[in-house]
C-alpha positions in Angstrom: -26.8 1.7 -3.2 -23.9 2.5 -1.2 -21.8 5.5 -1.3 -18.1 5.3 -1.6 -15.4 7.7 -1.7 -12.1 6.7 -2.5 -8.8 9.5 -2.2 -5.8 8.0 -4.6 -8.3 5.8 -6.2 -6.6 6.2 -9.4 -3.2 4.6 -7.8 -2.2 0.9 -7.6 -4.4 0.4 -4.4 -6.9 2.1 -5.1 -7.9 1.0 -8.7 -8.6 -2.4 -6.8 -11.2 -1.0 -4.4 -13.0 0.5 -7.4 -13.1 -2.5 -8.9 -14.2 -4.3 -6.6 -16.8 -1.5 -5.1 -18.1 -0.8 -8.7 -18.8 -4.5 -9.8 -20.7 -4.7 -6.4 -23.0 -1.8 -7.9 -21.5 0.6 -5.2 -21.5 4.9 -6.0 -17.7 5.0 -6.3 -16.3 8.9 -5.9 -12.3 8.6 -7.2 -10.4 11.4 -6.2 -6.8 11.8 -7.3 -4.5 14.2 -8.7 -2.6 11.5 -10.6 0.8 13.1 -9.7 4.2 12.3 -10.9 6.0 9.3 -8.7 2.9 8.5 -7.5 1.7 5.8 -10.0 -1.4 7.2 -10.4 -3.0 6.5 -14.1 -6.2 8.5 -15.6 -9.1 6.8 -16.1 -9.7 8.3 -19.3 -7.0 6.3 -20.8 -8.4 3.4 -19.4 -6.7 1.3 -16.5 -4.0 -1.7 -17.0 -7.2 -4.4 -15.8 -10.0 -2.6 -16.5 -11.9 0.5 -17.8 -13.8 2.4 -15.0 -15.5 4.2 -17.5 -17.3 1.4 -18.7 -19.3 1.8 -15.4 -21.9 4.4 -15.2 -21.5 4.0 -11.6 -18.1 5.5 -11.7 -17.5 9.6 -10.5 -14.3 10.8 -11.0 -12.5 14.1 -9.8 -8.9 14.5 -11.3 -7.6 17.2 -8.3 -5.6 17.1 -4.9 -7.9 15.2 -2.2 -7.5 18.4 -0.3 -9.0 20.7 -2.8 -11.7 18.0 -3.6 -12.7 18.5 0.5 -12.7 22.1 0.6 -15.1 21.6 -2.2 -17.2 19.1 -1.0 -19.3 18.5 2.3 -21.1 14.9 1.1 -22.6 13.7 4.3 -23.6 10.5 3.2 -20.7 8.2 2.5 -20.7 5.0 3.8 -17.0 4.0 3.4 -13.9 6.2 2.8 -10.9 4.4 1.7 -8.2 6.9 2.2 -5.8 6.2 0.2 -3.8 9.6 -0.9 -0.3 9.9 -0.5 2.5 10.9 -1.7 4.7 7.9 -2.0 6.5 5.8 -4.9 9.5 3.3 -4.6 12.3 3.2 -2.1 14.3 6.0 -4.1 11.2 8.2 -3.6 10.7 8.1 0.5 14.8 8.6 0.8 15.5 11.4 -2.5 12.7 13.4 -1.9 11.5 13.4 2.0 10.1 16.9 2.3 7.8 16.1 -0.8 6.7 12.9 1.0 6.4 15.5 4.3 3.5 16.8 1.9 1.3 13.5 3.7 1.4 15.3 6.7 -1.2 18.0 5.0 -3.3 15.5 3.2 -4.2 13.6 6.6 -4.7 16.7 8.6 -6.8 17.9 6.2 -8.7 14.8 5.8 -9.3 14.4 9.2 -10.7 18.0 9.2 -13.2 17.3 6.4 -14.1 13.8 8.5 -15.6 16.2 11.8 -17.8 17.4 9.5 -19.1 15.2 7.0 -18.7 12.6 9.1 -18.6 9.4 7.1 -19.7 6.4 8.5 -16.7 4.4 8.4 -12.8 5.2 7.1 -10.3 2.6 6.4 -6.8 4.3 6.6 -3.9 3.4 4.8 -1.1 3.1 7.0 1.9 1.6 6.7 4.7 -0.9 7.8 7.2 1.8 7.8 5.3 2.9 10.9 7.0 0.4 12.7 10.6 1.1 14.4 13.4 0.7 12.3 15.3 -0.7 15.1 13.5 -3.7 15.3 14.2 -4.6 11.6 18.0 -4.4 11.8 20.2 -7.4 10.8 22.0 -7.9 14.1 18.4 -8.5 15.4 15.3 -8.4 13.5 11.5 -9.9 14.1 8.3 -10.0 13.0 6.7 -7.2 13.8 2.9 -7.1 15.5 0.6 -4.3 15.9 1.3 -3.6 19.7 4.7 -2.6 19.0 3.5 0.8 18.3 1.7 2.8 21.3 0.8 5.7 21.3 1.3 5.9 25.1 4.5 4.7 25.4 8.2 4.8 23.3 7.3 4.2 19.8 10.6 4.4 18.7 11.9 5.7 15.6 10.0 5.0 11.9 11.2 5.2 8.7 11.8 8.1 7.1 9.4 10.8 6.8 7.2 8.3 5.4 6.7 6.5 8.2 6.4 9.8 10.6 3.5 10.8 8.2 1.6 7.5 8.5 1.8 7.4 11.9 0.8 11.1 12.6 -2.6 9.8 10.7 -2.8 6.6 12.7 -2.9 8.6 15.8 -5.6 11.5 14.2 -7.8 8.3 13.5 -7.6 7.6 17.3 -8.3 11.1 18.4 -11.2 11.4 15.9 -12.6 8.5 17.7 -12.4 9.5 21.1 -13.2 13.4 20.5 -15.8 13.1 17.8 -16.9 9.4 17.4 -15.9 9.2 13.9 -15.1 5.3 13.0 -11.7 3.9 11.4 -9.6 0.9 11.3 -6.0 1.9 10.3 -4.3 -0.6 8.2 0.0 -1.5 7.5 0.2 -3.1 4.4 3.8 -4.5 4.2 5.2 -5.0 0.6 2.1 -5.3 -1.5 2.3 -5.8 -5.5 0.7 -6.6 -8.4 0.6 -7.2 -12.2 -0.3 -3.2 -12.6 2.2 -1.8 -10.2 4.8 1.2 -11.3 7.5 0.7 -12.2 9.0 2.3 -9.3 8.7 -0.6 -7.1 10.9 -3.6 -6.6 8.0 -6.2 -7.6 7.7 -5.1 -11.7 10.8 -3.9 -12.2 12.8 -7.5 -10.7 10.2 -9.2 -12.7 10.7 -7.2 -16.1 14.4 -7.2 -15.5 14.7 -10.8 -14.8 12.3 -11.2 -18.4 15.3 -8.7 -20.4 17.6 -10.5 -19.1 16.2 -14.1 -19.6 19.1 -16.4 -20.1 21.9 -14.4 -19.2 24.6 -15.4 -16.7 23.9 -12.9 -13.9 20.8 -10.7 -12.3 20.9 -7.6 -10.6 19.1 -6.4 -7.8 19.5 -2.9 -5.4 21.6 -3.1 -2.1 23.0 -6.0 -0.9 20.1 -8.1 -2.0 19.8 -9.6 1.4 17.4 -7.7 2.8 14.2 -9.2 3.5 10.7 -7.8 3.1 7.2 -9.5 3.4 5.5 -9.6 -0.1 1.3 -9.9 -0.3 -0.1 -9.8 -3.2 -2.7 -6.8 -3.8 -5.9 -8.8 -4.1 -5.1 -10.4 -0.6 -4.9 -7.2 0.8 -8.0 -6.0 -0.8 -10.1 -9.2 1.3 -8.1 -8.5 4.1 -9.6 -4.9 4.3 -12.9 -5.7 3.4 -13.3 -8.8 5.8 -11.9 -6.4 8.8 -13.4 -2.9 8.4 -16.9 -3.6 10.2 -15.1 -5.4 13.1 -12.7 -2.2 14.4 -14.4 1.3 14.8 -11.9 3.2 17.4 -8.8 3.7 14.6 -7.0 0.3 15.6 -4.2 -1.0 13.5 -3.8 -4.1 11.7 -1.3 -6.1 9.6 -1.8 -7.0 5.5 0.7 -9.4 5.8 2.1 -13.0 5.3 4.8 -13.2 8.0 7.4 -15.0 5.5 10.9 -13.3 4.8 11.8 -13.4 0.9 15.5 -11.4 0.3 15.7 -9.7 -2.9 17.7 -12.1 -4.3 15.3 -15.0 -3.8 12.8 -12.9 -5.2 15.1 -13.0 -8.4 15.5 -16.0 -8.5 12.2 -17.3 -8.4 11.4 -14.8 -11.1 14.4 -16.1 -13.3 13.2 -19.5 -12.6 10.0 -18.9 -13.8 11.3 -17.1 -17.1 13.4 -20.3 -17.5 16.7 -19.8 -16.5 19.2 -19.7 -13.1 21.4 -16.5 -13.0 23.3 -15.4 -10.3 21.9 -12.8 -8.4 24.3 -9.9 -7.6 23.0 -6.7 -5.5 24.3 -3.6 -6.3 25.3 -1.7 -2.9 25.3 1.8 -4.2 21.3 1.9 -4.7 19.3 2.3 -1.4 18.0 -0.3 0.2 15.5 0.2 3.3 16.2 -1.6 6.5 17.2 -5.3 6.2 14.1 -7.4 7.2 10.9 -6.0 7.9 8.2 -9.0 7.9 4.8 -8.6 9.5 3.4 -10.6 12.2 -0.3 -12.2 11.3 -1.5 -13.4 14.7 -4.1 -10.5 15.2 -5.0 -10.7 11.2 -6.0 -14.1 11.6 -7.9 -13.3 15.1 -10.3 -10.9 12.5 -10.4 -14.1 10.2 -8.1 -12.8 7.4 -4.9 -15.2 5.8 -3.4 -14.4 2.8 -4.4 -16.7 -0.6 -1.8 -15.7 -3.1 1.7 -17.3 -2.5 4.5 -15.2 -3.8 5.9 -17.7 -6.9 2.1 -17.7 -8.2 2.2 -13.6 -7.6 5.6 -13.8 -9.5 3.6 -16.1 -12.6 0.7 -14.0 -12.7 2.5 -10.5 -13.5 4.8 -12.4 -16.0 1.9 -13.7 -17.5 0.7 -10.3 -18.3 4.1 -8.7 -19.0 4.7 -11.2 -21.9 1.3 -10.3 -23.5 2.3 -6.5 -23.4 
């Protein structure tokens, strides 16, 4: 049976890895806090797809990841999926940067607990907003790949203190490896969503708004509603970790992305479309917006054998599927 240890498990991406670690039989260890803007849900409640507590298999400690490693020296795992963070919506990483600072601690102190229990492989949750914000701009914006970011070289600036966090523990994965051997692969998820995501995040809240507002003559959506991001739905991330993590050891990084551009109005509109109407779609310029396009590159993805499954309209159906049955 394998051993797995899962910090933020009880969060949006982690409540997927449990899943699919606990139907495979595996020893699933959930650590998380389930703090405020987080989107963390107890388990003892019961989860929006499932109940973990229907599986015997199923360990869970409700405390900071940090505490959790100060108390425990488990030598055995054979996958850590960390996941912890502090992190929620777009208002979150620009309101409150010095509580998103707070990821700075959690890596560190992962990292510290990793030299010494040494587990036999970590997958690290990264993220897009490690990449430089000056290569998202719209006078000039690409596709961003994974060699954009060196360590040895101008890495240019991230965004926000979210994106200095994640990739202050992109480069501790690296050192771990060279100094102590200890084996990663550092993932950047770009915009990933799902049917159970908080409501903080673009993807449920356009889709529930578009359902309130289901035959009306107009849609909101924040900034401009120009600005582009690259949407994958959760599950595809999921196979794109799990069909990658035995094939990078030294901390490398690696896309979970499509490479299409979808503004926010187009995503409105396909959700309007699919609740059965055609609104226009006005932005509202006084709520923040991120940079303008940030869209991920999939060249080295596909290199490790991993596309995405799940196009964005079927995403779109699936969560207002469920939405309409709650």
């Amino acid at each position: 049976m394998q051993k797995i240890l899962i910090t933020g498990g009880a969060g949006f991406v982690g409540r997927r890895f449990c899943k699919r670690f606990l139907d495979q039989g595996a020893e699933v260890h959930c650590v998380d806090p389930v703090a405020e803007f987080t989107g963390g849900i107890d388990p003892d409640g019961g989860w929006p797809l499932f109940n973990p507590r229907d599986y015997d298999n199923f360990k869970f400690y409700q405390q900071d990841c940090r505490q959790w490693f100060k108390e425990h020296g488990d030598d055995d795992f054979d996958y850590v999926f960390h996941l912890a963070a502090m992190v929620g919506g777009r208002a979150m990483i620009e309101n409150h940067p010095l509580a998103v600072a707070d990821d700075l601690s959690i890596d560190a102190e992962y990292w510290q607990w990793a030299e010494k229990a040494k587990p036999s492989k970590t997958a690290c949750f990264s993220s897009s907003a490690a990449y430089p914000i000056g290569r998202q701009r719209a006078e000039g914006y690409e596709l961003l790949t994974e060699d954009m970011i060196a360590f040895d070289d101008d890495i240019g600036m991230p965004d926000m203190s979210y994106g200095w966090a994640k990739l202050t523990c992109e480069y501790l994965a690296r050192l771990a490896y060279e100094k102590h051997g200890l084996k990663s692969a550092c993932y950047r998820p770009f915009s990933g969503y799902g049917e159970d995501q908080d409501d903080s995040y673009p993807f449920p809240s356009i889709c529930k708004r578009a359902m309130a507002h289901k035959g009306e003559d107009t849609l909101t959506v924040w900034g401009t509603g120009d600005q582009m991001r690259d949407f994958i739905y959760i599950e595809d991330c999921v196979d794109g970790v799990l069909q990658s993590i035995d094939k990078i050891d030294d901390g490398d990084a690696l896309n979970l992305s499509t490479g299409i551009y979808t503004s926010f109005k187009q995503f409105a509109r396909i959700a309007a479309e699919e609740c059965g109407y055609e609104p226009e779609v006005i932005g509202l310029s006084d709520k923040p917006a991120g940079v303008f396009a940030r869209g991920g590159d999939t060249a080295k993805q596909k290199e490790f054998g991993f596309e995405y499954n799940v196009s964005f309209r079927d995403g779109i159906r699936k969560a207002l599927n469920l939405y309409q049955t709650v």
